[in-house]
N, C-alpha and C positions, 0 to 999 in steps of 0.2 A: 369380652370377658374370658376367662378361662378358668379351668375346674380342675385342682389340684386332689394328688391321692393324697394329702397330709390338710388336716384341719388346723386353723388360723395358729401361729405361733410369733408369739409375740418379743421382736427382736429389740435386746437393749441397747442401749447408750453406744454409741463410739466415744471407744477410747474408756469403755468398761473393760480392763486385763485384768482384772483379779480373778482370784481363781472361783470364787462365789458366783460370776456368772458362767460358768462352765456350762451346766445345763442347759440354760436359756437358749445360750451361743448357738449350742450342738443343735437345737430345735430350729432355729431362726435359720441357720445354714441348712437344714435337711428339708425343708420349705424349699430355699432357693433354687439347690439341686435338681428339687422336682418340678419349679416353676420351669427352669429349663427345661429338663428332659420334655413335660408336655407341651410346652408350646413353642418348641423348637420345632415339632415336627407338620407336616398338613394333618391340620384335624381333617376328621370324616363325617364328624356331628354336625349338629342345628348347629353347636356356637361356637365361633372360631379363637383362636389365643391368641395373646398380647405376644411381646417382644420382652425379656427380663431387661430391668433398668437397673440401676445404680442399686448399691450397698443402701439398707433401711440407716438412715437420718431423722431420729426421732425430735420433735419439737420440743420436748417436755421431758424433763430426766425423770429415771426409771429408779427404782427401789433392787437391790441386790443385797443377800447376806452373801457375805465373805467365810469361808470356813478353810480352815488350812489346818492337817492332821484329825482333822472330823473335832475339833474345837472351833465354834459362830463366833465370828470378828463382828467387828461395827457394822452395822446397818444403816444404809445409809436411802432415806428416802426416795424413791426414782420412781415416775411416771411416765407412760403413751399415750400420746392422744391417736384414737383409734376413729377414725371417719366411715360410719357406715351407709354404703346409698341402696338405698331400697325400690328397685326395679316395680312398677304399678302401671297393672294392662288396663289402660283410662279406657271407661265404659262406655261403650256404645248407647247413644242419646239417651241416657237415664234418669229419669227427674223422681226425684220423693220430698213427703213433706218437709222432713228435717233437714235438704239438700241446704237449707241458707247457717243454719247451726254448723254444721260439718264446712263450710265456707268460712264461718268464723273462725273455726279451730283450726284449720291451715294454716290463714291468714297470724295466730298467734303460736305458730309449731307445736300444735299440740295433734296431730293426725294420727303415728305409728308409735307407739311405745315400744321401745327394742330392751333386751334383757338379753345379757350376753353372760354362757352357760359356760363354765372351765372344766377343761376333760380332767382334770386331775383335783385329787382329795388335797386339804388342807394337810400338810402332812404333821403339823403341831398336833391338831383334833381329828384325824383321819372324818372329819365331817366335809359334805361340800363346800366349796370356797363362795366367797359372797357374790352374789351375781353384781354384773357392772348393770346399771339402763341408763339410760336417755332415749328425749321424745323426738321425732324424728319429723323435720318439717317440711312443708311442700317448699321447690324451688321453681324456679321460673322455666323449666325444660321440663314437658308434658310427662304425665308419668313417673317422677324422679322426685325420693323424698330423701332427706339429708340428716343425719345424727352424729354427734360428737360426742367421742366417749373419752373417760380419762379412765385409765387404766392403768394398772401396779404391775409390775414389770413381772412380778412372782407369778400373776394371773393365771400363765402356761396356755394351751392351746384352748380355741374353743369350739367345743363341741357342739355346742349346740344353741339357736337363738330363740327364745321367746317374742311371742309378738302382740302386741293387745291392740286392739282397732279400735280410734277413738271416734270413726266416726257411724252414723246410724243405719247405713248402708256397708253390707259387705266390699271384701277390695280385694280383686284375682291378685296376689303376689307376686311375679315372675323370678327373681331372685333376689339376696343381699349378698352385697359387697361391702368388707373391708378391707381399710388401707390403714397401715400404720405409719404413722406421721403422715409427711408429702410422696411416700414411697409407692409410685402403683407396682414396683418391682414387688410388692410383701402382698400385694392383691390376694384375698382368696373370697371364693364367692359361693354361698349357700344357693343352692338350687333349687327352689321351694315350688314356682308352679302350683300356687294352689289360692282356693278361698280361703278368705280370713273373715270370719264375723263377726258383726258388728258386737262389741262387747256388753251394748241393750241387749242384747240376745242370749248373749253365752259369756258369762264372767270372765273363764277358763280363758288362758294366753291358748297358741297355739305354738308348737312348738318344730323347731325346724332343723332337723340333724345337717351333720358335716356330710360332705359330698363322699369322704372314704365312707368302704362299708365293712360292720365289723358282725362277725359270727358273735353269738351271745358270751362264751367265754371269754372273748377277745375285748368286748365293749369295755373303752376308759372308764374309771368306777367312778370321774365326775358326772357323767350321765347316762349310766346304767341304772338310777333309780326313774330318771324321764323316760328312758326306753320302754321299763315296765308297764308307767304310769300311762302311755300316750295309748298302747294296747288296753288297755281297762278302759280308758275314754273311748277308744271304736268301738271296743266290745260291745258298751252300754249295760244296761242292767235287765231287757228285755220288758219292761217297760212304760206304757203311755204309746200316747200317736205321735209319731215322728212329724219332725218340723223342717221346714225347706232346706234350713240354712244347717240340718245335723251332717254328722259325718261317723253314723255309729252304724257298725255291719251287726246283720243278726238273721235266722233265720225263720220262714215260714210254709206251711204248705199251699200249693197254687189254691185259695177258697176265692180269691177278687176275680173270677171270666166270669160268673152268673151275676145278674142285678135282680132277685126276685120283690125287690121294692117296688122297680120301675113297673115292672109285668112278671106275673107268676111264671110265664113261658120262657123268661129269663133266669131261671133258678138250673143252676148245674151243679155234677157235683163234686163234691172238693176233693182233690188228686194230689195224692203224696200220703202213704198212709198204706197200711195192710189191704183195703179191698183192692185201691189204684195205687199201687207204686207209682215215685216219680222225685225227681231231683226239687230239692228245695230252692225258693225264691228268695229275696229280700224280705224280708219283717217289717209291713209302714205302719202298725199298731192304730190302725182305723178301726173304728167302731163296728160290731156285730149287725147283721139284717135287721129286721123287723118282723121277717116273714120265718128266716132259715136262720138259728143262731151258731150254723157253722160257716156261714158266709159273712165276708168281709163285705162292706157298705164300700160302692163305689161312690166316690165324691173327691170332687179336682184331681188335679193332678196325681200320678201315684211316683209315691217318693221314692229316692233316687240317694244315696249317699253325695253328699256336695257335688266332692272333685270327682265322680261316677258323670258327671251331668255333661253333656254337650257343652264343647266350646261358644263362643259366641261367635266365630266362624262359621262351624260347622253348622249351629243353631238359625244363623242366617243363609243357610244354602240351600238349595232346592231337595236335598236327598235327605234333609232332617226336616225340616219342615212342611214337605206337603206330607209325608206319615201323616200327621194331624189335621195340617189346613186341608190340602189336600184331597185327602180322603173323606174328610168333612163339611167340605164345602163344595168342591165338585162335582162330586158324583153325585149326592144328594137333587143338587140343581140340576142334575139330567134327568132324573126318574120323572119330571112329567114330560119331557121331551117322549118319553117311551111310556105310554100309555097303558099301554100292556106288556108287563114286566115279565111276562112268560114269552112275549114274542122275539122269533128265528128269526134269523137273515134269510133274506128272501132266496138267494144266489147266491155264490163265490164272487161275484162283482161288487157286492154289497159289501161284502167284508174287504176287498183291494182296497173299497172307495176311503175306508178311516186311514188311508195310508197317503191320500191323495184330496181327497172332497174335503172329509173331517163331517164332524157335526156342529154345526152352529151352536155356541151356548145363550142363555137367556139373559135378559138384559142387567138382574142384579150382577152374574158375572163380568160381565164387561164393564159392568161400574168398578168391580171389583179388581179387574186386572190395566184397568187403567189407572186407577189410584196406587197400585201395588209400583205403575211401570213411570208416577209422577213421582215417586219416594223412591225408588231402588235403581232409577234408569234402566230396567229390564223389566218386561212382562215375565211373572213366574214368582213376585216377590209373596204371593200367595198360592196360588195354581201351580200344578205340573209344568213339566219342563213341556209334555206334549200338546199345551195350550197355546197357539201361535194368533196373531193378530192376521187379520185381512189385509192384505194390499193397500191402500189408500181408503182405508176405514179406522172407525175406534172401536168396531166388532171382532169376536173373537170368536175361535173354533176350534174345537177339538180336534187335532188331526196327529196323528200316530208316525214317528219313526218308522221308518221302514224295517226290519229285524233284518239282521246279516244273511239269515239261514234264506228271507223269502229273497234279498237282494239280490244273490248269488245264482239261486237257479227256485224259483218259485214253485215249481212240481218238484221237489226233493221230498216233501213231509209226504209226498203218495206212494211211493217206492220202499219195498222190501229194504233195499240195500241201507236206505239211511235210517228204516226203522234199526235195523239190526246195529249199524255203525252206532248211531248215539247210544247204543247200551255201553259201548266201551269210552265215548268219546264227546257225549252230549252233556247235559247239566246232571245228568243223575248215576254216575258210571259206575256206582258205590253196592251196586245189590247183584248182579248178573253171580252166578254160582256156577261150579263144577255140577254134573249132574250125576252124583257118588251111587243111586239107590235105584234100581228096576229092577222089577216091575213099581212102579210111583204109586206111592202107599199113603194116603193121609193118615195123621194118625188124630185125629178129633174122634171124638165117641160117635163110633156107626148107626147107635141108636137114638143121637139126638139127629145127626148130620144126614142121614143115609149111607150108602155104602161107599168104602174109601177107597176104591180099588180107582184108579186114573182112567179117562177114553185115549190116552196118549198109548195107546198100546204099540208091541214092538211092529205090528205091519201099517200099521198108522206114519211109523216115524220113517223105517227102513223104505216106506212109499215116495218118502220126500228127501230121501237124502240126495246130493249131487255126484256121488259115490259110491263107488258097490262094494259098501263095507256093513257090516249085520250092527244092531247095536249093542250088541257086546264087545266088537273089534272096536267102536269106536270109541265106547267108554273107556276101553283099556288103553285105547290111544290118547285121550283128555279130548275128546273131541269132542263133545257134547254138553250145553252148557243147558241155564236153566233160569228162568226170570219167575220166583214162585212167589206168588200173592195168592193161595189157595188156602193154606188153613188159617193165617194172619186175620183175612177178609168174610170167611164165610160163615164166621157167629155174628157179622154184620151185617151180612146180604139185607134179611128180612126188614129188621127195622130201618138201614138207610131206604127199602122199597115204601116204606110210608110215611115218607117226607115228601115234599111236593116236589113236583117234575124230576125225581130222581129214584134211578136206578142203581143197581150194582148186582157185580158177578163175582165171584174167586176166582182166580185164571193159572193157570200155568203154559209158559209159552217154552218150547224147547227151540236152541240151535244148533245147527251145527256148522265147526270150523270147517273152512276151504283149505284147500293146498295154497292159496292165495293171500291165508292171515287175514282173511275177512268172516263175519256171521251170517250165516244164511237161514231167517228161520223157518223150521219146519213145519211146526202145528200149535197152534192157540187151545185150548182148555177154557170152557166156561163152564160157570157150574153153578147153579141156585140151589141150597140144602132142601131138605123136605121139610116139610110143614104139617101143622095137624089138620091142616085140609089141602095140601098139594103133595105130591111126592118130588124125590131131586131128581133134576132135570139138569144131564150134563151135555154136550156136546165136544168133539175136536174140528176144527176147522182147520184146512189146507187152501194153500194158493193153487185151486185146480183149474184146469184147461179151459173152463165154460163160463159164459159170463157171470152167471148165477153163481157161484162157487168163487168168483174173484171178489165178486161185491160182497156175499157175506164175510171172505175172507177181512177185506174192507174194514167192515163194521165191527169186526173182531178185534182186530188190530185198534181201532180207536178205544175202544175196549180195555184193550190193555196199555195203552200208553194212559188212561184216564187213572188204573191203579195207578201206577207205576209215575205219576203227578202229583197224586192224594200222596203215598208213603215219601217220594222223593223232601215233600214243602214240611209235613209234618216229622217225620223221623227222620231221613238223611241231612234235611236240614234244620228244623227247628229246635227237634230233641239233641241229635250228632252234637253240636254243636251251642248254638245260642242256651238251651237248656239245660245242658251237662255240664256248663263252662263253670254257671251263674256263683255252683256252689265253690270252685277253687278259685274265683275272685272274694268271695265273702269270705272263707277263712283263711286266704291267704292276709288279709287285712285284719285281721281279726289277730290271727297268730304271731306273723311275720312284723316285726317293726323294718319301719322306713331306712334303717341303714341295714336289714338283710341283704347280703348278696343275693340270695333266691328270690326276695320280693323286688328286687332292683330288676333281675334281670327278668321275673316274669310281669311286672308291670306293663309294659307296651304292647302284650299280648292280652291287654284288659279292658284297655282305652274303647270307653264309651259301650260296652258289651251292655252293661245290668240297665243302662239307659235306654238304649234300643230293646232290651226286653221289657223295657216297663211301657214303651211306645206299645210292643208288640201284643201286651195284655190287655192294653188299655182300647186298640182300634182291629188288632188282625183276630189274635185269634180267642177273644172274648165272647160271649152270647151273639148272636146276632151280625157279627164282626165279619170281615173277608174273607177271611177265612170259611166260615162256616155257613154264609151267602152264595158263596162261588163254588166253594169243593164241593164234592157230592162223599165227603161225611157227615154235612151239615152238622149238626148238636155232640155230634159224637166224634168229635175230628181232634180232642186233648183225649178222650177216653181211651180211643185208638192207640193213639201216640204211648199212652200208660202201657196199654199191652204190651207193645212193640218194647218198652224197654223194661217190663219186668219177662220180656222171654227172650230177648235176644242183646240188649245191652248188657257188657261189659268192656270195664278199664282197659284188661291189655288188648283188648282188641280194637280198642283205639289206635294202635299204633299201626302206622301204615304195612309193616311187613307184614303184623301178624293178623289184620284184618284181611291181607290178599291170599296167608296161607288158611285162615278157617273158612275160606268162599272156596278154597282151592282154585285159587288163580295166580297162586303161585304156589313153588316147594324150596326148603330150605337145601340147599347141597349140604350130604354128609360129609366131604373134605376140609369146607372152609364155612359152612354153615350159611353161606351166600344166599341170596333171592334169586330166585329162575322162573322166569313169569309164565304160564301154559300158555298165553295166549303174549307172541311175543311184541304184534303191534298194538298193544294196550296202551295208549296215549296215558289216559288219568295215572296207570300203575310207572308207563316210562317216567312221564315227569316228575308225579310226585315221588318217586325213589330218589332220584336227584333233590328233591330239595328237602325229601326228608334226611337223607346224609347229611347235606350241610348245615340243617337244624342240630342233628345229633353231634357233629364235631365241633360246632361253636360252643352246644352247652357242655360236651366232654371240655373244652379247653378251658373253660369260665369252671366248673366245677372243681377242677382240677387243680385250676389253680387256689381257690379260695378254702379248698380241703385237702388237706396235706395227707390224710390216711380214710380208710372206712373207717376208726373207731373217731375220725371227728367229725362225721356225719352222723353216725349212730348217737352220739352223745349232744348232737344238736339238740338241746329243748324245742327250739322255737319250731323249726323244718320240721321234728317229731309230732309236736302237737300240730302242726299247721297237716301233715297228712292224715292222725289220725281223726280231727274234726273233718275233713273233705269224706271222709269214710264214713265214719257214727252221727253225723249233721246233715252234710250235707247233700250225702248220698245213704241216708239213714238203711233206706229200706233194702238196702244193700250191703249193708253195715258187715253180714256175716257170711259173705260169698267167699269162698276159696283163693278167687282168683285175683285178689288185689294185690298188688306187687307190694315187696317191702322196700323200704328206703333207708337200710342199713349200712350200704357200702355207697361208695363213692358211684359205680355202675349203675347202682338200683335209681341213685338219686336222676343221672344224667337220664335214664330210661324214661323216668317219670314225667319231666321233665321236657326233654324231644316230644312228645307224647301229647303233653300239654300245648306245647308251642306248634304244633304240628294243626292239631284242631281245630286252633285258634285262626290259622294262618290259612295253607293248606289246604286241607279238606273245605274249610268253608268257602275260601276263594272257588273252589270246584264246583260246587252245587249252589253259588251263590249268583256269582258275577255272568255268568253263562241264563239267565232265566230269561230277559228278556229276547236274546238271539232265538232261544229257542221256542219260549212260548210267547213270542210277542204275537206270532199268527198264532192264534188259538187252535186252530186245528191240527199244526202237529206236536200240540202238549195240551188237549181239553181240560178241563178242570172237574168236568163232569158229564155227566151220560144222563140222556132224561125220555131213552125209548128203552124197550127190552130189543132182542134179537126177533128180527120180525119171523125166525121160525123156532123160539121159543114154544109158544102156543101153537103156534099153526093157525091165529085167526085169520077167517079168509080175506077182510076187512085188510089185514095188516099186510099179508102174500101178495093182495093182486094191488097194494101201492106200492108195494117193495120192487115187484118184477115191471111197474110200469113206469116208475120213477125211483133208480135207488138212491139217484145225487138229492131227490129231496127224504129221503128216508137218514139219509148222513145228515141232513143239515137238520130236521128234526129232532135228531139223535143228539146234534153237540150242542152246547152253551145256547140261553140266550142272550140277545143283545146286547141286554141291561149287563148280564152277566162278565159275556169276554169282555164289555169295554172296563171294568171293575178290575178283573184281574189284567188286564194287558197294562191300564195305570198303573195297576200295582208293584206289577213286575220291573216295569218304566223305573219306579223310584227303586226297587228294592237292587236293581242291577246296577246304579249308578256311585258313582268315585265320588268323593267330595272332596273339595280344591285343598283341605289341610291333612289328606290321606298320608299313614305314614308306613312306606311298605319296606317288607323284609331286606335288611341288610344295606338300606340308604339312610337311617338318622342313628346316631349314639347316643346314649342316655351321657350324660354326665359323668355319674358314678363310673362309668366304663372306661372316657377317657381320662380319668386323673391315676388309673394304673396302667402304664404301660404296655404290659403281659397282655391286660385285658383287650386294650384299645389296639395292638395288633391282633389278638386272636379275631375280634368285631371286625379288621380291616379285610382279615384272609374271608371269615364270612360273606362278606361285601362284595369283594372279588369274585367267589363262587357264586354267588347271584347274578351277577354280571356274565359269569359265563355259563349259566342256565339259560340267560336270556337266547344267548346264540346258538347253544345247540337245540331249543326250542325251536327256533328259526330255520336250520337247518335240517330239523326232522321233518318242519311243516312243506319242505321245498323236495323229499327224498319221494321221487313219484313209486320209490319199493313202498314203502307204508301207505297202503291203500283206506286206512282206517282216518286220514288225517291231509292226506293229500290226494287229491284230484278233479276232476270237472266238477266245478260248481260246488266243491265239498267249504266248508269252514274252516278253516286252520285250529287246529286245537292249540289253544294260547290263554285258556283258565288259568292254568299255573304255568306260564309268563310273571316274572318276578313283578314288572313295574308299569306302569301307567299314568297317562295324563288322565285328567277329572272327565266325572261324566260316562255314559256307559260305553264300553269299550270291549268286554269281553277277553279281559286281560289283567294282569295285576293282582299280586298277594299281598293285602298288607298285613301289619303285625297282628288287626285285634279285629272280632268280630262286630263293627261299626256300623252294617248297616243289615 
């Protein structure tokens, strides 16, 4: 098939020369021209183009008035027969009651009602022209349904198709194709990709625009009133409970993570809103608690806008489906394996052996993954990917991937060096700070916190430098950097201390750069506030000369990589991204109709996002959930997150330059305005500059072209509304900050824009695809702490186990069992590709390739990906970049463009999908 920029135009009669079909002609020829130009050249898209064929040869004469001197001649009757096939993704094993009804109606062509839409007014009644239909019947080629249209030569293009579904089951669309007469040279083909429902369900047709995309102005006034009307249908009316088969965006605030029906200890509370700011969710209009009438009743499934929903690919893969199976069936059946759901690994052997032994599972699972491996020809059609079958058995056992990090040199997570290297280079490289302020000054209130003054003092830090440089020479040289989880964390010390088996500290860890472009840190910071029966209790820790002072250093450092886990899974990744997204997919649908170039081109950076967040409310980070099980915020791990973005989230600083200038890890040059990175072997900042560029020059070339000035971007209705709902909706509670960028000029739009695609892509690929590399061994990314520092107190009890045993004072200290194997599953699924992954700068939408302009600009994009991929490669082999290359290190290849399925530890694709 192939996807032209001009919608269907319908050519008349050979051997029509009067001068009445003038128009027609001009239209039918300007069709052909562009069937060439597109499919003359190599697409770059999923779908590749025909060969132009012969001059249209209509079966059926066409109707023409004649006018000469602007005086109507005779008219003379003329008809097309118009062939429409309608592309249908046959269901995977589907049986419903009324499957033999919908068997009749095939059997008598009664499946697809088609209603063919004319981009042009009547020009007699300036009213829209009559619509053509016919029923569209199954043919003997899987998939492939057949209509015949007679159509009036006057008809003119059409814009737009209506579809009514006769049968009682929905039906995925993939596209329609019309041919005029026998001519596949007149081919043009709607690109629709979507659910269609059953019309038991929903009276309403749906409706399916031409593959051009038209700015609101621009829209043919034959379907500029469908345009309007189809936005009013998503919008919905806010409403009732939503129903499987809806496809209406609306918003609401997170009230569905507590269940106080099931258990009162399930009751949280609802975020988004003046006390907890937070980005708004989807609206499933489910019934109020019982218990709390500001909480949503959790019950089945939580809704999802249709085409939002998982493919049926992806839906049958291991990286969407254990989310639920998975995690609900698995781990559950282990919890009486582990009797005591508090109990440590005995050893560091203990923990190798899930890498090697596994853990035997119980007999329902093996019934289970052998039923799964009789139906799908692979074990995993329900379970993890890390569930493997026994040798010459139908028993099966849990045994764990090896992580890249422990494959490569298994003593890395105990070294300084790589603690310090993964701030720039690991899964979380997004919070490391210039260190602008000393003496280090909290500023929380002295009299709730204790005093704010830092133990990071100058002879503290000046003791650990590598350098004989004071700290003021080196601040002023950017030498000093800062990982500060100190006042974020410490209104939470107390209550995460009484939650079971869990602890926490506020921390700040200082580094300092080498002459080498490496971190080397200096001193840890712990700090428990005062209490109205203890006072604060801080300490600094150094890597010093004596054993004692190494181990607690030790224990410090796990310490902080346990913050710096908690904020990476909840802010850098859940809120950054999956969370902030939610709301510029809902009003981009809302605002945006389906022939915007904006919503064309930010579509593919949406795919399956609101889905995976309704996964993620529904099993991570809900009551009781993975989240709040494994991290040591337990209850409090959305509340946190609220903080985090009503004091540190903001828009522009989303954007990769200027997130690295407000950390001060980079400065803008005064000559050219350029990025200059302080820290010049910054993996995350090198690569993603590089593909943040080639983000910003695709959409500068896409915006540029489809807006000819700023005043017809400013004057866009739909772009205008679709920013200012993302602002007063969907980021309500931020509705009146300063800092929102406008989208009045052509700049401001591309800005927004890059920004968005950037987050989508990008950033999430960084702190996404990297988790299981890095915490698949749970010790060098804990998920939580469940001892204090054994010279906290100074209990003697705690000192003379510490000094007699520190390797069991560490393994006291990390996760238990139950625990790491919960999150290292978790991690397993959350780091994996899934086989219909669609990454930056390898598929074209449609729309893109039926303009020229556009489908080169998408090709140069394409290119640039390509040659990311090599200078990634390149940098990972330069043994000068100590931060990314050397003994036993991991290659940094997060933001590596592309990848096969499966975890990899590599690959950006367009949307946040898993």
């Amino acid at each position: 098939m192939i996807h032209l920029k001009q919608p269907l135009a319908l050519a008349s009669a050979k051997g029509g020369s009067n001068a009445a079909g003038a128009p027609l002609f001009a239209a039918a020829a300007c069709c052909g021209v562009q069937r060439r130009a597109a499919g003359g050249g190599s697409g770059s898209g999923r779908r590749g183009g025909r060969g132009v064929g012969r001059a249209a040869t209509p079966r059926i004469s066409c109707s023409t008035i004649e006018e000469a001197g602007g005086v109507s001649a005779v008219t003379v009757d003329r008809t097309l027969t118009v062939t429409a096939t309608v592309t249908v993704q046959p269901p995977i094993g589907v049986m419903y009651a009324a499957r033999g009804l919908d068997d009749l109606g095939d059997l008598f062509g009664k499946t697809l009602l088609l209603e063919l839409v004319s981009s042009s007014l009547d020009p007699r009644t300036g009213m829209e022209k009559e619509r053509i239909s016919a029923f569209a019947h199954r043919t003997m080629k899987e998939g492939k349904y057949v209509a015949e249209l007679t159509v009036p030569a006057t008809f003119g293009p059409v814009g737009a198709v209506l579809v009514e579904n006769e049968h009682h089951k929905e039906m995925f669309i993939k596209d329609i194709r019309l041919v005029t007469g026998a001519d596949d040279s007149s081919a043009v083909t709607f690109d629709c990709n979507s659910w269609v429902h059953s019309k038991f369900d929903n009276p309403e047709r749906r409706v399916f625009f031409t593959v051009k995309s038209y700015l609101p102005s621009s829209t043919p006034k034959g379907i500029s009133a469908l345009r309007k009307k189809e936005l009013e249908t998503l919008r919905g009316d806010g409403r009732g409970e939503r129903k499987f088969f809806d496809r209406v965006y609306d918003y609401d605030v997170y009230n569905d993570l507590g269940d106080p029906d099931y258990r009162i200890e399930h009751l949280r509370p609802v975020v988004g809103g003046d006390d907890l700011p937070y980005p708004r969710r989807c609206r499933t209009g489910r019934p109020r608690s019982e218990i709390d009438r500001r909480t949503e009743k959790r019950r089945g499934p939580v809704y999802v806008p249709r085409d939002e929903q998982f493919s049926e690919v992806k839906g049958m893969t291991f990286s969407a489906t254990t989310l639920r199976s998975g995690l609900h069936a698995v781990l559950p059946a282990l919890e009486p394996l582990l009797a005591n759901q508090e109990l440590r690994f005995p050893h560091f052997p203990a923990i190798d052996s899930l890498y090697s032994v596994g853990i035997p599972l119980p007999a329902q699972l093996n019934a289970a993954a052998s039923a799964a491996a009789a139906t799908t020809g692979v074990v995993g059609g329900v379970i993890p990917r890390v569930v493997r079958m026994i040798e010459d058995t139908t028993d099966h056992v849990l045994r764990f991937e090896v992580p890249e990090m422990l494959e490569r040199d298994r003593f890395s997570w105990f070294r300084d060096e790589e603690f310090a290297r993964q701030v720039l280079a690991g899964v979380n490289p997004v919070c490391i700070q210039l260190l602008t302020e000393f003496p280090i000054v909290s500023k929380l209130a002295p009299e709730v916190y204790g005093p704010p003054e830092s133990a990071l003092t100058k002879e503290v830090l000046e003791g650990q430098m590598v350098e004989a440089v004071t700290v003021e020479e080196a601040m002023a040289q950017r030498r000093l950097f800062i990982l500060d989880y100190h006042d974020v964390f410490l209104p939470y010390v107390h209550r995460v201390r009484e939650l079971p088996e869990t602890t926490l500290y506020a921390s700040r860890t200082v580094f300092f750069l080498t002459q080498a472009g490496t971190l080397a840190p200096l001193a840890i910071e712990l700090t428990r506030p005062q209490s109205p029966t203890l006072p604060q209790w801080k300490q600094a820790f150094v890597h010093g000369a004596d054993a004692t002072s190494s181990w607690l250093w030790k224990l410090a450092k796990a310490h902080v990589v346990t913050h710096d886990t908690g904020y990476h899974q909840l802010v850098s990744h859940w809120l950054r991204t999956h969370c902030c997204v939610e709301p510029y997919i809902i009003a981009a649908n809302r605002q945006l109709s389906r022939m915007h170039p904006v919503y064309r081109l930010l579509h593919p950076h949406f795919r399956y996002t609101m889905e995976i967040n309704a996964l993620a409310r529904e099993s991570l980070i809900n009551a009781d959930g993975i989240i709040e099980e494994s991290f040591w915020p337990g209850r409090y791990a959305v509340e946190l997150s609220s903080v985090a973005y009503a004091t540190t989230w903001r828009f522009d600083a989303e954007a990769l330059p200027e997130d690295l200038v407000r950390r001060g890890l980079a400065v803008r040059r005064e000559d050219d305005g350029e990025i200059e990175l302080t820290i010049k072997d910054y993996p995350y900042a090198n690569d993603g500059l590089l593909v943040w560029g080639s983000i910003k020059q695709w959409a500068s070339d896409y915006v540029y072209f489809y807006y000819k000035s700023d005043e017809d971007v400013a004057g866009d209705e739909e772009v205008q509304a679709w920013w200012e709902e993302v602002r007063t909706k969907g980021h309500a509670d931020k509705k009146d900050e300063p800092w929102w960028p406008a989208i009045d000029t052509r700049d401001g739009l591309v800005g927004v824009l890059t920004t968005i695609m950037w987050v989508t892509s990008g950033h999430h690929a960084a702190v996404n695809f990297g988790q299981y590399h890095y915490g698949g061994y749970f010790p060098n990314r804990p998920t939580t702490m469940r001892k204090t520092m054994p010279v906290e107190d100074n209990r003697e009890e705690d000192t003379k186990k510490f000094m007699a045993r520190p390797e069991e004072v560490l393994l006291d200290t990390l996760p238990s069992q139950m625990q790491a194997i919960k999150v290292m599953a978790t991690l397993d699924i959350l780091s994996s590709h899934s086989p219909d992954e669609e990454y930056m700068g390898e598929y074209a939408e449609p729309a893109w390739l039926a303009e020229p302009m556009v489908k080169a600009a998408f090709e140069k994009f394409g290119g640039r990906m390509k040659e990311i991929e090599g200078t990634v490669d390149e940098r990972n082999n330069n043994p000068e970049l100590r931060n990314r290359c050397g003994a036993g290190i991991v290659p940094y290849e997060l933001l590596k463009p592309f990848s096969k399925p499966g975890v990899t530890g590599r690959g950006i694709p367009n949307s946040i999908s898993i």
